[in-house]
C-alpha positions in Angstrom: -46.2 34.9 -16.2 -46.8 33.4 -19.6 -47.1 36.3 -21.2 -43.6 37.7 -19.7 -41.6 34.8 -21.2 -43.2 31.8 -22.6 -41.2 29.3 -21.0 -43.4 29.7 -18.3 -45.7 27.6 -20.2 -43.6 24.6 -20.8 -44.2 22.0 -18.4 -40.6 20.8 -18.5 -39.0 23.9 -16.2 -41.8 23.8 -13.5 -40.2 19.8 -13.1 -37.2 21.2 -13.1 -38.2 23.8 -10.4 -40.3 21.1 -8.0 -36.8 18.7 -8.4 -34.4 21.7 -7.3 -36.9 22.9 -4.2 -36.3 19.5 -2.0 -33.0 19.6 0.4 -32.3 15.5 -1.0 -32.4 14.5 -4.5 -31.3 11.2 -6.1 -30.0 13.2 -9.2 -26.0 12.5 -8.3 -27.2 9.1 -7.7 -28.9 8.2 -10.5 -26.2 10.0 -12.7 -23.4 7.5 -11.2 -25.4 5.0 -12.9 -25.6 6.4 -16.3 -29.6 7.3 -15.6 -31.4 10.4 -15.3 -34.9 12.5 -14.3 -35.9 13.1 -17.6 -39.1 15.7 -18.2 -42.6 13.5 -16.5 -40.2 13.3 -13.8 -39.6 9.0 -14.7 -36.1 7.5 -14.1 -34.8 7.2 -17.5 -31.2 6.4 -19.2 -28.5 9.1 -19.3 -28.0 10.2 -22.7 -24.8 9.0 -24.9 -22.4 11.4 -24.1 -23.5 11.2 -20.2 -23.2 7.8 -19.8 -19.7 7.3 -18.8 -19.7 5.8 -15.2 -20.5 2.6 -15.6 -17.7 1.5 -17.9 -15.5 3.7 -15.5 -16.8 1.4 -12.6 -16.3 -1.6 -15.1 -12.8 -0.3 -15.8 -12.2 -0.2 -12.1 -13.3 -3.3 -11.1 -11.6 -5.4 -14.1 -8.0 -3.3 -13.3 -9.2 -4.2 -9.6 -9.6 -7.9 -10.7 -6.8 -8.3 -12.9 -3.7 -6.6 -10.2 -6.0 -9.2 -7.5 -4.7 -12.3 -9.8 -1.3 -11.3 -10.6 -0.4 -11.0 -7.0 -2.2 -14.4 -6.0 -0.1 -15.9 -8.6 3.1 -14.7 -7.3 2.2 -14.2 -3.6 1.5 -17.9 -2.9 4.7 -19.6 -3.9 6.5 -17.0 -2.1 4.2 -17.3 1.3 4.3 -21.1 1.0 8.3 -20.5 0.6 8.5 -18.2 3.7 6.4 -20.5 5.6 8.5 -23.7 5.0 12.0 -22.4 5.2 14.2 -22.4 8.5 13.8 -19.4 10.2 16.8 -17.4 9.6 16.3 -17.6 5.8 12.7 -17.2 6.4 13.3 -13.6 8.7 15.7 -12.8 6.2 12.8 -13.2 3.3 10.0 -11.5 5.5 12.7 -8.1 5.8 12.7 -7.8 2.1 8.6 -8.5 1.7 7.9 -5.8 3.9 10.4 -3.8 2.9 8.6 -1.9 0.4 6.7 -0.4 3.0 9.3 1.5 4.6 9.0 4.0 1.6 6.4 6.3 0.7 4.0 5.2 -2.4 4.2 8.4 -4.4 8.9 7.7 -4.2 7.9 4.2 -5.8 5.5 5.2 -8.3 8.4 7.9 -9.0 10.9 5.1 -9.2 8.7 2.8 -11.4 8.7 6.2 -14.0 12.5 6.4 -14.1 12.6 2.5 -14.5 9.9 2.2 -17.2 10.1 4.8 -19.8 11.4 4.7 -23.3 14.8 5.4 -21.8 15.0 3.5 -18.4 16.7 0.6 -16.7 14.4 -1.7 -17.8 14.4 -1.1 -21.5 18.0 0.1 -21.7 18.9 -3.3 -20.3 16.9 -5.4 -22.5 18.1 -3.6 -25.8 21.8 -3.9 -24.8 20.9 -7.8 -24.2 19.7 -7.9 -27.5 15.5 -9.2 -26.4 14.4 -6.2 -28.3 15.2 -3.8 -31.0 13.0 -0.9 -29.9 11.9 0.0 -26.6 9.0 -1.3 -25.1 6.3 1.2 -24.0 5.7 0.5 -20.1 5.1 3.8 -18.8 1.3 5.8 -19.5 -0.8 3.0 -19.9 -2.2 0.1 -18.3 1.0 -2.0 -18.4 3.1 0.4 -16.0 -0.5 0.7 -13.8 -0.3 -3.4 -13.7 3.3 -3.4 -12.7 3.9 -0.8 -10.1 0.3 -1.5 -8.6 1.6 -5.4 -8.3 4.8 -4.2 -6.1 2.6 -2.4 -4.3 0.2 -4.2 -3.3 1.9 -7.8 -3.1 2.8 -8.0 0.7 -1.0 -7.6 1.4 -1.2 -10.9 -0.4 1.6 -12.5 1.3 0.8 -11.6 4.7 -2.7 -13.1 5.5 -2.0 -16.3 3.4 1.6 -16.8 4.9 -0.1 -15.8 8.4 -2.7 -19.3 7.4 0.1 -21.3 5.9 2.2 -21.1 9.2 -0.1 -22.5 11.3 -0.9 -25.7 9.3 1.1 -28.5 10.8 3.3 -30.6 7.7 2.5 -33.7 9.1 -0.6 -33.5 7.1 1.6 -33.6 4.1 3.7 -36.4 5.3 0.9 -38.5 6.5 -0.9 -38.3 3.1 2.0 -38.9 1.2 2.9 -41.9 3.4 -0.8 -42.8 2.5 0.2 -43.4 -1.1 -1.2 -39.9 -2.6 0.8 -38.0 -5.1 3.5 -35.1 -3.7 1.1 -32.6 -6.0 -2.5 -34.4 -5.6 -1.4 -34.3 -1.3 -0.9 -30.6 -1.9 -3.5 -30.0 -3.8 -5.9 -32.3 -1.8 -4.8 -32.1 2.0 -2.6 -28.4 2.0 -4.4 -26.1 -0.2 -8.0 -26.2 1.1 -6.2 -25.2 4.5 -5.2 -22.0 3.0 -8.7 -20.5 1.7 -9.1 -18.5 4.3 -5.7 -16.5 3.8 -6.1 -16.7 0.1 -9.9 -14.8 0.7 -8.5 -12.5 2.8 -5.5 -11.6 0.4 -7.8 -11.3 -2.6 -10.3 -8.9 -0.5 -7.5 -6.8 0.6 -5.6 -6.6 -2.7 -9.1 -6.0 -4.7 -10.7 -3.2 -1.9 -6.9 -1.4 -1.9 -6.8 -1.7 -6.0 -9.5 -0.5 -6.9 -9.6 2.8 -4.6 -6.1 3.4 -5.3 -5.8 7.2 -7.2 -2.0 8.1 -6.8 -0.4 5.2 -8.9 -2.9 5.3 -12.4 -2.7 9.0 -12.3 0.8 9.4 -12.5 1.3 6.0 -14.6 -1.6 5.3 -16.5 -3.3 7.3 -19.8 -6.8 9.4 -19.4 -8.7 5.9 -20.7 -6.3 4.0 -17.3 -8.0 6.0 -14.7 -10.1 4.4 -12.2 -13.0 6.0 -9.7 -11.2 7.2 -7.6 -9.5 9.9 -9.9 -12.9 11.0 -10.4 -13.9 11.5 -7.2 -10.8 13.9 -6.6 -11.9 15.9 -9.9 -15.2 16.6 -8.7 -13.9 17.5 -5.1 -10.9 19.9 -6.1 -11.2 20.7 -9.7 -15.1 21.4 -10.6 -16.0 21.4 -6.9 -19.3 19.0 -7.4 -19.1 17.7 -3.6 -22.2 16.0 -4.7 -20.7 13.7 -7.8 -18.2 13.4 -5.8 -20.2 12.0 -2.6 -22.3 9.7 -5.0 -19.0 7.9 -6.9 -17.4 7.8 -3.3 -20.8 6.0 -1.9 -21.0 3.4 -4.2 -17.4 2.2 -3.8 -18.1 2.1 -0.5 -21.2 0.1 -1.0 -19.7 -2.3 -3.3 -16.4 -2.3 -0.9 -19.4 -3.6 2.1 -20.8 -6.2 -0.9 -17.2 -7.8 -0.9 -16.7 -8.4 2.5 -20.2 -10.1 3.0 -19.6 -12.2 0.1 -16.2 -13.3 1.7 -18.0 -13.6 5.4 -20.5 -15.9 3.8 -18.0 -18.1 1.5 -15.1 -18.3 4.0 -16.0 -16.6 7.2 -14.2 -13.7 8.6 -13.3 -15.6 11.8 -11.8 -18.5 10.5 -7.9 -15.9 9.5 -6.1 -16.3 12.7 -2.4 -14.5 12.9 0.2 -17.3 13.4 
């Protein structure tokens, strides 16, 4: 066989043959992680311009992290708000939180487009106010991906910490104030630790949503703004590599599983009881 082509003789393409001939290989795998198969058949680290996945799952799980903290920020006052005010006001503020989801996500990315660009609402109202001279640029990159993944994803924060904060009676507020503690160090002491169970469940919700979400950083973000999941849809519909595909998808899901154990041993699923 040698002597018909001479690449019979290297030792490297009879690997390659003996990897190919099993029905399961680790090769999509081990390519998710930036390592390969190399030629004795050892696992060994993708080469430079291979190695791209794990700063795209870096990527993913810092945008992942950072839309998780922006709507904790701005979810809590607002649940602790709908929690404590009489009940019309309160209905009347619970309409508008779940309003949003009365309309599909691809007509609000569409809507956040028209709003942010160079000549939108946004930045034609802050130049006729005089805050800036030149518009801002908000749309196709990671600021318009922050902002309309925020508003999207913000009632899944409210709802589990405002469904916590309604069953916590205030007359552990009033009895440690009338203890002599501090308005804030009462709060901070007596009410907040009461709410870490909807705050955990809010951050797992918000985090596992963000950071499979495809729609919103493809039509908003720039090429270095997209996150896993708009790889998995290239190798299912575009280059057809079911098998990358399966392998990105699979370790999301595993790292989606991680989450929720960590949570379950920190806080305890059963402790989030709807009010």
């Amino acid at each position: 066989m040698e002597a018909l082509d001479e690449r019979w003789g290297d030792p490297a393409y009879w690997q390659a043959i003996k990897r190919n001939t099993s029905s399961v290989t680790p090769f999509y795998l081990l390519a998710a992680v930036d390592h390969r198969i190399d030629d004795l058949g050892e696992i060994a680290p993708a080469t430079p311009d291979q190695s791209i996945y794990l700063d795209i799952f870096a990527r993913t799980f810092w945008m992942g992290l950072v839309i998780t903290c922006i709507c904790l920020v701005l979810a809590y006052p607002l649940a602790y708000l709908l929690a404590n005010l009489p009940a019309r006001q309160s209905n009347l503020l619970m309409i508008l939180v779940l309003l949003p989801f009365w309309t599909s996500v691809l007509v609000r990315v569409a809507a956040w487009i028209v709003l942010l660009q160079s000549g939108g609402l946004i930045n034609s109202a802050l130049m006729s106010l005089g805050v800036i001279d030149q518009p801002l640029e908000l749309v196709f990159n990671r600021t318009g991906v922050y902002i309309s993944m925020v508003h999207i994803l913000l009632p899944f924060m409210i709802l589990p910490i405002y469904s916590v904060m309604k069953g916590i009676s205030p007359t552990y507020m009033r009895a440690a104030i009338s203890l002599g503690c501090h308005p804030f160090a009462s709060f901070w002491r007596v009410y907040f630790p009461q709410t870490y169970a909807g705050v955990g469940a809010g951050c797992l919700l918000v985090f596992i949503i963000a950071i499979g979400y495809y729609i919103t950083p493809a039509l908003l973000g720039s090429p270095n703004d997209q996150m896993v999941s708009y790889f998995v849809a290239f190798y299912t519909n575009t280059s057809i590599n079911w098998g990358m595909a399966t392998a990105l998808g699979g370790l999301l899901l595993l790292a989606t599983v991680v989450l929720y154990l960590i949570y379950n041993w920190l806080v305890g699923a059963s402790r989030l009881r709807l009010s």
